[in-house]
matplotlib code that plots the C-alpha trace (Angstrom):
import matplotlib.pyplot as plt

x = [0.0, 2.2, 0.7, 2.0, 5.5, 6.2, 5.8, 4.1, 0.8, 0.0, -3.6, -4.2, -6.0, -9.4, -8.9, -8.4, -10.7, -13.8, -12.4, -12.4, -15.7, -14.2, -13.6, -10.5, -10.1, -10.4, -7.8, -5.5, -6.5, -5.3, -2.1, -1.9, -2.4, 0.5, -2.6, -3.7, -2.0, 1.7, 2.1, 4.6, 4.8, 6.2, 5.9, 4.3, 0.7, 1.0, 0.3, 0.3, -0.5, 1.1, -1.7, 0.5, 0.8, -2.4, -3.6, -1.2, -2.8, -6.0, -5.0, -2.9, 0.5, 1.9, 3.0, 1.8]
y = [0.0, 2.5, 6.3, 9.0, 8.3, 4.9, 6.5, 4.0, 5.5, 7.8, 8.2, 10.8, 9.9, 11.3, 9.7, 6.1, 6.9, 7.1, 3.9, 1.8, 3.4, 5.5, 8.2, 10.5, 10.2, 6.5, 6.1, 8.6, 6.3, 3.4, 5.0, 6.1, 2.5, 1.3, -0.6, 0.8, 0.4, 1.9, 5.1, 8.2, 11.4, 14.2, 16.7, 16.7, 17.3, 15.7, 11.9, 9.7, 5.7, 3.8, 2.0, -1.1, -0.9, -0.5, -3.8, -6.0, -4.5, -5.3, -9.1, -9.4, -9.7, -7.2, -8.0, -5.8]
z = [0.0, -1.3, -1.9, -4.5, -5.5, -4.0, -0.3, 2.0, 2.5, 5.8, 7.5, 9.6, 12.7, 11.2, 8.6, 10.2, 12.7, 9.7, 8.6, 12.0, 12.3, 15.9, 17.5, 17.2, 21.1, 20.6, 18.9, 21.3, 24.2, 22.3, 21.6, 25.0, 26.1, 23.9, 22.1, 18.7, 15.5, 15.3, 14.4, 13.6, 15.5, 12.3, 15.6, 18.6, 17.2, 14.2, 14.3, 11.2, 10.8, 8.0, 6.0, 6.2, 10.3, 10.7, 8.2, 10.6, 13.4, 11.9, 11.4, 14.7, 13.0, 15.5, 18.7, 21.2]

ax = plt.figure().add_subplot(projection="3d")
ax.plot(x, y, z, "-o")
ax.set_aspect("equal")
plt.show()
């Protein structure tokens, strides 16, 4: 799952959140937890999920 360019794909956390069908905060608990998908930080408020972390989270083919 590669966007333009080649470069693995990024959601933002709207973004994944409309497709998990969740909330924003949802998903900030989870990363809180040390439970939701990985994820990058670019800077401190900007939070981005690789489309391929986020299908092995999906499947359980990350440990936790």
């Amino acid at each position: 799952m590669t966007g333009p360019g080649n470069r693995p794909k990024m959601l933002t956390p709207g973004e994944l959140a409309a497709q998990l069908g969740v909330d924003v905060r949802t998903l900030k608990r989870l990363r809180d937890e040390g439970r939701g998908p990985a994820y990058i930080t670019l800077t401190p408020r900007t939070i981005r999920y690789l489309s391929s972390e986020v299908a092995d989270w999906l499947t359980g083919d990350t440990a936790d």
